[in-house]
VOGU-3710 file (C-alpha; in Angstrom, 3 decimals, decimal comma):
1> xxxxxxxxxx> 20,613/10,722/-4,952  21,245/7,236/-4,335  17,868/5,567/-3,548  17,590/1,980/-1,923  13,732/0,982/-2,347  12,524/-2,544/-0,531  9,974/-3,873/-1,731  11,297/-2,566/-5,649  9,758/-5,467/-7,289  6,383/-5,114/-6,006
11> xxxxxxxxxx> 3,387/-2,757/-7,190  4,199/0,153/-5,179  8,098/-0,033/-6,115  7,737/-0,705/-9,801  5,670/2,462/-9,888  8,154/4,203/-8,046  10,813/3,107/-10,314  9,194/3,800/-13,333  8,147/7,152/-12,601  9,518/10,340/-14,604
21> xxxxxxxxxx> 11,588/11,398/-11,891  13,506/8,238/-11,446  15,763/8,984/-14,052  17,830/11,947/-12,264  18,913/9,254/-9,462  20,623/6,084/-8,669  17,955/3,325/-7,733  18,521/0,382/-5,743  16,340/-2,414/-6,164  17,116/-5,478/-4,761
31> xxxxxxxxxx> 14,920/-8,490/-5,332  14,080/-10,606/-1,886  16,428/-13,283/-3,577  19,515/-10,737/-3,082  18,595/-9,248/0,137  16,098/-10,652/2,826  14,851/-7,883/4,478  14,003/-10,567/7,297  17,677/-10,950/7,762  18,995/-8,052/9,975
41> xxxxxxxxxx> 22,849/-9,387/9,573  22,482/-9,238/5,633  20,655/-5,927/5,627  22,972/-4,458/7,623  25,698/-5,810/5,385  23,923/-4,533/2,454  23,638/-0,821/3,817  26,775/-0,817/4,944  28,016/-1,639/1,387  26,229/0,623/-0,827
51> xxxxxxxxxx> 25,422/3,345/1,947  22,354/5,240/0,568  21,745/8,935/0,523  18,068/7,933/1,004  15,764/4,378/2,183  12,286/4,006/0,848  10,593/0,850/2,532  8,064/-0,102/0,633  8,700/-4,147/1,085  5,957/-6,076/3,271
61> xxxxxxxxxx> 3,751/-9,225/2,932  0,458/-8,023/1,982  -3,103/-9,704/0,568  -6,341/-9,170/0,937  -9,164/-10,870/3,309  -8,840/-14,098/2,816  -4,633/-14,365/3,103  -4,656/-12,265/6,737  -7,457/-14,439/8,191  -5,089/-17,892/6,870
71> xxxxxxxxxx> -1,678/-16,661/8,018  -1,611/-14,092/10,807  1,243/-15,122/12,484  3,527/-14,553/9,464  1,376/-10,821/8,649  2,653/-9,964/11,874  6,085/-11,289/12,029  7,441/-11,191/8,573  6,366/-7,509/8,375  7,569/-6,474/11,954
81> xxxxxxxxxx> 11,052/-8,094/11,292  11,245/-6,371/7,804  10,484/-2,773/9,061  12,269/-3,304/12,195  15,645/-4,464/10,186  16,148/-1,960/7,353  14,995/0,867/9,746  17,473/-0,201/12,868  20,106/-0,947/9,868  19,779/2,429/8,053
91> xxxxxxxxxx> 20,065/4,504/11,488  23,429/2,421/12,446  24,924/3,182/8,723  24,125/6,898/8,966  21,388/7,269/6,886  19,536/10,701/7,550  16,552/10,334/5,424  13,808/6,987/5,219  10,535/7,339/4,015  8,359/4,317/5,730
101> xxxxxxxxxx> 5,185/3,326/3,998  2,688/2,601/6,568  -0,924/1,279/5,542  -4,721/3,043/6,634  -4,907/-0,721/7,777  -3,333/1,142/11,124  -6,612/3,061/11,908  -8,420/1,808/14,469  -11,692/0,025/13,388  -14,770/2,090/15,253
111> xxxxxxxxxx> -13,987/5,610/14,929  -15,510/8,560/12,953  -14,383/8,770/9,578  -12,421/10,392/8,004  -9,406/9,092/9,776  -7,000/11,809/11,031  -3,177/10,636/11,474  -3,463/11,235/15,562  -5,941/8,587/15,455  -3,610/5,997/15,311
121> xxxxxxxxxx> -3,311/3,984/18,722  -6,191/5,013/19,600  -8,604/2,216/19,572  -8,574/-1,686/18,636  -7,553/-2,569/15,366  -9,899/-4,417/12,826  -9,480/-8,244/13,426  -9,254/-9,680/9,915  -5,935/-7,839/9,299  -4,811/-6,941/12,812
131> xxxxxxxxxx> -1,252/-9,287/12,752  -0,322/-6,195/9,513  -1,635/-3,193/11,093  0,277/-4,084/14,427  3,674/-4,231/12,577  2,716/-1,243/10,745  2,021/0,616/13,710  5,318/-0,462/15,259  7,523/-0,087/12,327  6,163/3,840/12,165
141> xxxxxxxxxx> 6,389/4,123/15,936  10,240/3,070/15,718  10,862/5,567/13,015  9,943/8,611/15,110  11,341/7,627/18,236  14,676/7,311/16,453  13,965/10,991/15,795  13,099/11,429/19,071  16,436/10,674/20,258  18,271/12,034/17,076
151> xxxxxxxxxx> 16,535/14,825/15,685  19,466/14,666/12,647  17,540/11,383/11,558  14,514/12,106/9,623  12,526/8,808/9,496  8,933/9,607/8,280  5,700/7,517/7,973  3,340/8,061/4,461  -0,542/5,782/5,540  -1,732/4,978/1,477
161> xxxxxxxxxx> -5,028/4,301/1,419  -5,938/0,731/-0,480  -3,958/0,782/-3,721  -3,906/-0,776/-7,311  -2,468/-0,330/-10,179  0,097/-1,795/-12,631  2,055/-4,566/-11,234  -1,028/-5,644/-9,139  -1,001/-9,313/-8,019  -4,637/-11,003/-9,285
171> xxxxxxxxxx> -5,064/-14,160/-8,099  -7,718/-13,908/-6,023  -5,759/-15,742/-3,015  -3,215/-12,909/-2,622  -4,855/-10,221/-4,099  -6,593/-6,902/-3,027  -10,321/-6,300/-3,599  -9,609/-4,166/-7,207  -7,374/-6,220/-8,977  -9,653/-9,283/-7,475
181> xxxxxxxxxx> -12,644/-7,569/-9,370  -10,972/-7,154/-12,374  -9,828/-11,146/-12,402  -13,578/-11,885/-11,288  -15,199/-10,101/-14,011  -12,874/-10,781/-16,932  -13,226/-14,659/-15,845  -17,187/-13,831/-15,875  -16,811/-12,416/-19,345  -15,002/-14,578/-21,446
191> xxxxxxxxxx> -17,311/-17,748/-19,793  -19,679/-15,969/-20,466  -21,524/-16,272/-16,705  -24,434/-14,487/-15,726  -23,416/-13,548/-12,741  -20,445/-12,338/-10,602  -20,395/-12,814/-6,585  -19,595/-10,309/-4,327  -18,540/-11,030/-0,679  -21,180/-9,240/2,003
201> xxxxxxxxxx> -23,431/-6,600/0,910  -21,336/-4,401/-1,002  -22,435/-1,529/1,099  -18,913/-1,311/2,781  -17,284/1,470/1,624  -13,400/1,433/0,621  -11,016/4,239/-0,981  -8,864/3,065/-3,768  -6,316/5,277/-5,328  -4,059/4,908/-8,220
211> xxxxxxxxxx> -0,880/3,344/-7,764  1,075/5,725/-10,307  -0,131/8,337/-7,917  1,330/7,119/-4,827  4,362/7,170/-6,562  3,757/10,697/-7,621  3,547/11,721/-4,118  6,289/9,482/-2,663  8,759/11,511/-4,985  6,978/15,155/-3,896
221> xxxxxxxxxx> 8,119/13,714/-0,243  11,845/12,672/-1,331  11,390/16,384/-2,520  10,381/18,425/-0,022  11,696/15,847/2,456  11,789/18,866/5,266  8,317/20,108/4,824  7,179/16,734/4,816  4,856/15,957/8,654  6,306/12,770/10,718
231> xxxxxxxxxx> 3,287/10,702/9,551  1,431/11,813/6,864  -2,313/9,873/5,007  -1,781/9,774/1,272  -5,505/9,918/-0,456  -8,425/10,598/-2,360  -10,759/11,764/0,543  -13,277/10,321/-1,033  -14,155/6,733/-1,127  -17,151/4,157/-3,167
241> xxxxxxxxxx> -18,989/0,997/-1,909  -17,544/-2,087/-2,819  -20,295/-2,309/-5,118  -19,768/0,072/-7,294  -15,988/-0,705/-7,562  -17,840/-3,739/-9,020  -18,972/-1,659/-11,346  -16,919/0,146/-12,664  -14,566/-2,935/-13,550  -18,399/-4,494/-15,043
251> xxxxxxxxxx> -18,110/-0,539/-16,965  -14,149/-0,607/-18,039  -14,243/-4,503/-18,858  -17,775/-4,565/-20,603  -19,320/-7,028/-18,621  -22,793/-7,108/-18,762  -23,961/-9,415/-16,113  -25,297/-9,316/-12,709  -24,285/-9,561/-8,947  -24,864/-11,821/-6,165
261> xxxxxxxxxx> -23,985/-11,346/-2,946  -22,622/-14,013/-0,366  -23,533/-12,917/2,742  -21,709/-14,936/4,995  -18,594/-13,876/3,877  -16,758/-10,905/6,253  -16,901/-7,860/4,949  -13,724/-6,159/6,914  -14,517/-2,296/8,296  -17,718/-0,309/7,158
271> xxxxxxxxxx> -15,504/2,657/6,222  -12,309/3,542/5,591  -11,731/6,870/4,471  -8,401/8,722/5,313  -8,397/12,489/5,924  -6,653/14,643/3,063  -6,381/17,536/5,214  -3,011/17,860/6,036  -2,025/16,010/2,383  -3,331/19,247/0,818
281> xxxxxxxxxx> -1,898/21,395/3,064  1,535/20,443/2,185  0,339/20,784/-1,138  -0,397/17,570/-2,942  -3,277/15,906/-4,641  -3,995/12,701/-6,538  -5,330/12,876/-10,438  -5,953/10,092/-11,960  -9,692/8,822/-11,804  -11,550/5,412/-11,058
291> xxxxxxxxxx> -11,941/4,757/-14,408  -8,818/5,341/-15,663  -7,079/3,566/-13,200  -8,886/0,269/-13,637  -8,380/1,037/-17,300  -4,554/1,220/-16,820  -4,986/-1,921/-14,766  -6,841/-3,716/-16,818  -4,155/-2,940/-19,677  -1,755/-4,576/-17,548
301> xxxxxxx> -3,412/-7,718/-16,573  -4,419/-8,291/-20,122  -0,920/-7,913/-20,825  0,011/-10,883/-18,307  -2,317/-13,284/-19,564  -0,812/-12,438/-22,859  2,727/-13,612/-21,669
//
């Protein structure tokens, strides 16, 4: 097939692109310097041009905490425009097939855990990183009403849970809590510090996953594109407290130290634990564990500084 991926240079679609199955097909991986997914005229040029047998959208402005709270208005709007454009532009150039990458940032904040995929919409979003979830939520609500009205247009949601992975971004600024941790605690380790802070209590319990194993099921869905549900969670079912993310990047790294914990920093949502249920069903499961993962990670980042 010939593949378009947004978003190509990023963590999820290097690990997309440098997955096994990549080399049977055509990828298309345009940097945001060749095509600005907030342009609708120039991604509707560039569909038009190249028409793909398949769109992954895996583009977005994303960042932890701290960058949502700073800059909601352009969490909201840069996303919105970007998932609205390549999804309005890929129905007008005949594209059947687009797999949309939502986030679990699209749950609402005070329901039961696990979250289920009809939960979405159903109660008020968590505040810190509302301006994302909202264009989220819209970008996956435009891609089934376009099969609504067309059911020859298959335009399908995957939720990820949190991610990291190779390719992370770890400047603490822009980055998610893992690759955050890892920054944190190799800084604590080669200065030597005693101790490493930790925002909250560290009782608030997230579920990271692997990026290499998004990407593992993101290919399963190009796949079995026909057996894949219309919004589908992609998880562990199982989750930690941010604490003992902590450590476990203390375990990988070999940091030594202790924590503190700031506690009037936000914390974000108690839980947030996506149900597997209907992942396994269709027959899919994540493999690679904590440890390894941060391992990989680590690798990487190391790697970086190196360069």
């Amino acid at each position: 097939m010939r593949i378009l991926i947004t978003g190509g240079q990023g963590m999820v679609g290097r690990n997309f692109i440098e997955h096994a199955a990549a080399k049977d097909h055509e990828i298309l991986a345009p940097a945001s310097s060749e095509l600005d997914l907030r342009d609708a005229h120039a991604v509707g040029c560039y569909l038009k041009e190249y028409s793909p047998d398949v769109v992954v959208h895996a583009a977005g402005r994303v960042g932890g905490i701290q960058a949502n709270m700073h800059h909601p208005v352009a969490f909201l709007v840069e996303n919105l425009d970007m998932g609205r454009n390549i999804v309005l532009a890929s129905r007008h150039a005949g594209v059947k097939r687009l797999l949309n990458l939502g986030s679990s940032c699209m749950y609402p904040r005070n329901v039961a855990n696990p979250l289920r995929e009809e939960m979405v919409l159903s109660g008020e979003l968590e505040p810190t990183n509302e301006g994302y979830a909202l264009a989220k939520i819209m970008t996956a609500r435009l891609c089934d009403y376009i099969g609504r009205e067309d059911a020859s247009f298959q335009f399908k949601t995957l939720i990820p849970c949190n991610i990291y992975g190779r390719h992370d971004k770890f400047d603490p600024k822009h980055s998610h809590m893992v690759p955050a941790v890892i920054h944190k605690i190799h800084q604590a380790k080669v200065g030597s510090a005693d101790t490493v802070e930790i925002w909250g209590t560290g009782k608030a319990r997230r579920e990271f996953m692997y990026a290499g194993d998004l990407a593992d099921c993101m290919w399963r869905a190009l796949a079995h594109f026909d057996t894949l549900p219309s919004m589908l969670n992609v998880g562990l079912g199982t989750d930690l407290a941010v604490l003992g993310y902590y450590q476990a990047v203390a375990r990988v790294v070999g940091y030594s130290g202790s924590f503190v914990h700031d506690l009037t920093k936000p914390e974000g949502m108690a839980q947030k634990l996506v149900s597997v249920e209907k992942l396994e069903q269709w027959g899919w499961r994540a493999t690679t564990s904590l440890d390894d993962g941060i391992a990989r990670t680590y690798q990487f980042y190391l790697e970086g500084l190196k360069a």
